[in-house]
C-alpha positions as CSV (number, residue, x, y, z in Angstrom):
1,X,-7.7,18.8,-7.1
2,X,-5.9,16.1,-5.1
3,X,-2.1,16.5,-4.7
4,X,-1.2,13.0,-4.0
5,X,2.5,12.6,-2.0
6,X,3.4,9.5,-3.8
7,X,6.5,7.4,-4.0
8,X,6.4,4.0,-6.1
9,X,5.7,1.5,-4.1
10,X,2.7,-1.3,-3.1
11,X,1.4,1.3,-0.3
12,X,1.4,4.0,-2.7
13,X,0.1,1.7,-5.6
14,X,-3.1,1.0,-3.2
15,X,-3.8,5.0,-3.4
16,X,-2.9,5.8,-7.0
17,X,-5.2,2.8,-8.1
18,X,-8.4,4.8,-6.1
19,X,-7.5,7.3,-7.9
20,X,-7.5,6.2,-11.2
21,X,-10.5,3.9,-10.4
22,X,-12.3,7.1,-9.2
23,X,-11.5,9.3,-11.5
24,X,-10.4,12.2,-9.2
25,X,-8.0,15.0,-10.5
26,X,-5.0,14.5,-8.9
27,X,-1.5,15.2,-9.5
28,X,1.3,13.4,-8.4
29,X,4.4,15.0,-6.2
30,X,6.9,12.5,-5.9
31,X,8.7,11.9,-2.4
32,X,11.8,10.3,-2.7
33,X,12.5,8.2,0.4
34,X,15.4,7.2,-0.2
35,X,16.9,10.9,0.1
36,X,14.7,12.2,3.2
37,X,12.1,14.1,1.0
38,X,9.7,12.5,3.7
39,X,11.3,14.4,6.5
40,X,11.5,18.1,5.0
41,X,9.0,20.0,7.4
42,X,6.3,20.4,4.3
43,X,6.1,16.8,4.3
44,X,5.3,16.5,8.2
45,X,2.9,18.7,8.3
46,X,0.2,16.4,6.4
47,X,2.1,12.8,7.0
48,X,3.2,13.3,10.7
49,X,4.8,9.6,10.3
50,X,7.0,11.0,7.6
51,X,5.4,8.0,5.8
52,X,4.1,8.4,2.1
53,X,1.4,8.1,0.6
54,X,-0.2,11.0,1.9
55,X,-2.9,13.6,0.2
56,X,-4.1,17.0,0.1
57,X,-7.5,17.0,-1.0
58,X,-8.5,21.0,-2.3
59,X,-11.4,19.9,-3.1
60,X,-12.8,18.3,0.1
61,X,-16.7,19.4,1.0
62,X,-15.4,21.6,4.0
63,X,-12.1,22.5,2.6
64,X,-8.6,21.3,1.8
65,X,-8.0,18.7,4.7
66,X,-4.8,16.2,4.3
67,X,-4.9,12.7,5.0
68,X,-1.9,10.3,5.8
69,X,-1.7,6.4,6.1
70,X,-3.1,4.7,3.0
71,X,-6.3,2.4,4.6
72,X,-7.1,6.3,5.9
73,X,-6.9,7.6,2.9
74,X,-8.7,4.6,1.0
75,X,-11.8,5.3,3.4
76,X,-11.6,9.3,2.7
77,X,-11.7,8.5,-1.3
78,X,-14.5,6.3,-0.9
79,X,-16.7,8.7,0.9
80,X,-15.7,11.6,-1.0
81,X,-16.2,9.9,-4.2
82,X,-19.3,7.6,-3.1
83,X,-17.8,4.9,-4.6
84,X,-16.1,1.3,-4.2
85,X,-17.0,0.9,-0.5
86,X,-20.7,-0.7,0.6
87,X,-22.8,1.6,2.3
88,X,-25.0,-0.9,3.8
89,X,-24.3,-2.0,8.0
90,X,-23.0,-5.9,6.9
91,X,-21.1,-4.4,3.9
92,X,-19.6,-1.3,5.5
93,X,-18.5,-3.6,8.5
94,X,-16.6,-6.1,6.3
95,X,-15.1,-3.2,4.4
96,X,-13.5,-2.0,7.9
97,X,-12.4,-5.3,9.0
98,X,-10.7,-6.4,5.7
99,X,-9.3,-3.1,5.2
100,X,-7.8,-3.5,8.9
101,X,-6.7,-7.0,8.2
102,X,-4.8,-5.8,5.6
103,X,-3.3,-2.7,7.1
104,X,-2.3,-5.3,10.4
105,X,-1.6,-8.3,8.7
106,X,-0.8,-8.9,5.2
107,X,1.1,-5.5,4.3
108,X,3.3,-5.8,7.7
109,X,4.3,-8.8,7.2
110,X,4.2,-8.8,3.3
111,X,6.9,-5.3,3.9
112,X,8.9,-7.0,6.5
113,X,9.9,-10.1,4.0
114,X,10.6,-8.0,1.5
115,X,13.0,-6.4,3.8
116,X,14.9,-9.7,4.6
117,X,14.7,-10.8,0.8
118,X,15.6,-7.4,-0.6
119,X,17.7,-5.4,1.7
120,X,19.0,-7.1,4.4
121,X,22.7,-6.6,4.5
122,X,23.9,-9.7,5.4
123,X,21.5,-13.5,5.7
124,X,19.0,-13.6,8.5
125,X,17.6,-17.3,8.1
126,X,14.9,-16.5,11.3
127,X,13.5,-13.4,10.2
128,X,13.5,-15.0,7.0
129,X,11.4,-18.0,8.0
130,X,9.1,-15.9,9.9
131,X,8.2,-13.8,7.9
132,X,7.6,-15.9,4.8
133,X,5.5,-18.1,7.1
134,X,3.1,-15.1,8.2
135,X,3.2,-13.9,4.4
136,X,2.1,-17.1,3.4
137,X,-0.7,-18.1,6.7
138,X,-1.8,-14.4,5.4
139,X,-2.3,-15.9,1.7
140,X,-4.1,-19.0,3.2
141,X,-6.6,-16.8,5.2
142,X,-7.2,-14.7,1.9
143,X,-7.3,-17.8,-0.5
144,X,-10.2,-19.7,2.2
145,X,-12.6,-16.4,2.2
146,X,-12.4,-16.3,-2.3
147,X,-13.3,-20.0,-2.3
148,X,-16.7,-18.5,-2.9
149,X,-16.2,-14.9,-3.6
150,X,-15.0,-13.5,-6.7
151,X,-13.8,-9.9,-4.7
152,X,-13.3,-9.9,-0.8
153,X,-15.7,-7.7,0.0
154,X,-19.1,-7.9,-2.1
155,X,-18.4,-6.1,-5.4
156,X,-14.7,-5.1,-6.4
157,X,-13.7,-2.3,-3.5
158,X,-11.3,-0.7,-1.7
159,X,-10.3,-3.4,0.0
160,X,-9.4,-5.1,-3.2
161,X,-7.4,-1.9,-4.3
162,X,-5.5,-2.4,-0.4
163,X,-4.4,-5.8,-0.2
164,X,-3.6,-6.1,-4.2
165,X,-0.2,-4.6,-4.3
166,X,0.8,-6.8,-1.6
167,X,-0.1,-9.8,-3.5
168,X,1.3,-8.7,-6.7
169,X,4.6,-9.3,-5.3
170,X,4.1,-12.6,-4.1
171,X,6.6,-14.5,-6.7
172,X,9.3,-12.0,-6.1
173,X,9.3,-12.3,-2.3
174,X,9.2,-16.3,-2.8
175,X,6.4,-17.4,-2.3
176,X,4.5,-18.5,-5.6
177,X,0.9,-18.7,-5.7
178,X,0.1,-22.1,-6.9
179,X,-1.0,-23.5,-3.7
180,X,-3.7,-20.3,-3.6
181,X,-5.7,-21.0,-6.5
182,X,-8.3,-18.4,-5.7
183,X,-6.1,-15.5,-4.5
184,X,-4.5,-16.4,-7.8
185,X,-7.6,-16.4,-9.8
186,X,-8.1,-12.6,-7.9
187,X,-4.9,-12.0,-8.5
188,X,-5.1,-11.7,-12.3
189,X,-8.8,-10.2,-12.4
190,X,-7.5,-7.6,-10.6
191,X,-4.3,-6.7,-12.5
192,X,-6.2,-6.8,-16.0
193,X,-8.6,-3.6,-15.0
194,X,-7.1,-0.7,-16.8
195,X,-7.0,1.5,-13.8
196,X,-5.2,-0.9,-12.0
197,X,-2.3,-0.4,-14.6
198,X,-2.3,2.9,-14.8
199,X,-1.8,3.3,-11.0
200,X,1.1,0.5,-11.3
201,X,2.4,2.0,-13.5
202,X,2.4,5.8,-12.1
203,X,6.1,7.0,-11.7
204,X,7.4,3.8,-12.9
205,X,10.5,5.9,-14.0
206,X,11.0,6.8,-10.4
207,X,11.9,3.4,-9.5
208,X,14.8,2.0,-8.1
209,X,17.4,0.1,-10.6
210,X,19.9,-0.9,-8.3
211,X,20.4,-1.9,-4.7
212,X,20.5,1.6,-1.9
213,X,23.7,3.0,-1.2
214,X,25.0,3.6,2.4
215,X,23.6,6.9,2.8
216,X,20.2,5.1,1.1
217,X,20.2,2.9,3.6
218,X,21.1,5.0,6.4
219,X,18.1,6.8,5.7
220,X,15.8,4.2,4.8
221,X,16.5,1.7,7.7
222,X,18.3,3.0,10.8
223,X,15.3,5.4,11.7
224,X,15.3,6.0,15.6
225,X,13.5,8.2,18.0
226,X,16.8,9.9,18.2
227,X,17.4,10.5,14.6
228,X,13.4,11.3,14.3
229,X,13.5,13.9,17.1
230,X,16.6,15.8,15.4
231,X,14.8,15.6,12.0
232,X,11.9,17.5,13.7
């Protein structure tokens, strides 16, 4: 059994895809960010980012052993499971550098613009800009390597499962993907797979309806060292 520390959104979609994909018995224990559940001591003690997703895995060959950050936890499903991730040298490296790409590139900037287009209290035309234009040089390095490829990596992987969610979101955070044909084409042959849903769709009734509050936001955005050393 797998207790998966899950909140709906596209980092925790990437983990409750694997697990759906893999078939793993899991059960989901939601942590609601946006009232601290991710800084209540039980939750540090397997994510010491107080950043979801995070796992428990019972059922691990030398015991329960938690993993936090999602491309960690990606890479600890795959081994377990001995599937989705290339086990030869070329394959294994390209795994590791597109799931790094990912985890550097496309979901940092992908999260940032959705700060400035969701959440931002007040216009910020730079951070804007910027961001949108990493989003999209991000898409354009992603839509060259598919010219030829119909997954990123090989056959459909974990790196797939990692930069999808990301790219789901692409209309909302303004950036359409008409001038990406093939991350479009990957796009959709992605979201039809049935596990793929299913881990979408995971807690959908968790999600938010309707802009954070102040005390939301408060706990969502104005994280400090301060604030994190008087949560610990």
């Amino acid at each position: 059994m797998i207790d998966f520390h899950y909140w709906p959104t596209p980092n925790g979609w990437k983990v409750s895809i694997m697990l759906e994909e893999c078939g793993l018995e899991y059960r989901m224990i939601p942590v609601n960010i946006g009232k601290g559940d991710q800084f209540k001591p039980e939750f540090l003690a397997i994510s010491p980012n107080h950043r979801m997703p995070a796992i428990v895995d019972h059922a691990a060959p030398d015991g329960p052993v938690s993993v936090f950050e999602s491309g960690a936890i990606l890479l600890h499903l795959a081994e377990r499971s001995g599937q989705f991730m290339a086990t030869d040298p070329e394959g294994r490296k390209q795994t590791l550098e597109w799931l790094f790409w990912q985890v550097g590139n496309l979901g940092p900037m992908a999260g940032q613009l959705s700060h400035f287009v969701n959440y931002a209290a007040e216009p910020q035309p730079y951070s804007h800009e910027r961001y949108l234009n990493e989003y999209g040089r991000c898409l354009a390095v992603l839509d060259a390597w598919l010219e030829s490829r119909e997954y990123i990596v090989g056959d459909y992987s974990i790196v797939d499962m990692c930069c999808w969610p990301w790219i789901l979101i692409a209309k909302p955070l303004g950036q359409p993907l008409d001038e990406f044909p093939n991350v479009a084409r990957w796009r959709q042959a992605v979201k039809e797979r049935p596990a793929v849903q299913r881990g979408v769709d995971l807690g959908k009734d968790l999600r938010r309806n309707a802009p954070p509050d102040d005390e939301e936001r408060k706990i969502l955005f104005q994280q400090s060292a301060s604030s994190l050393k008087g949560a610990v």
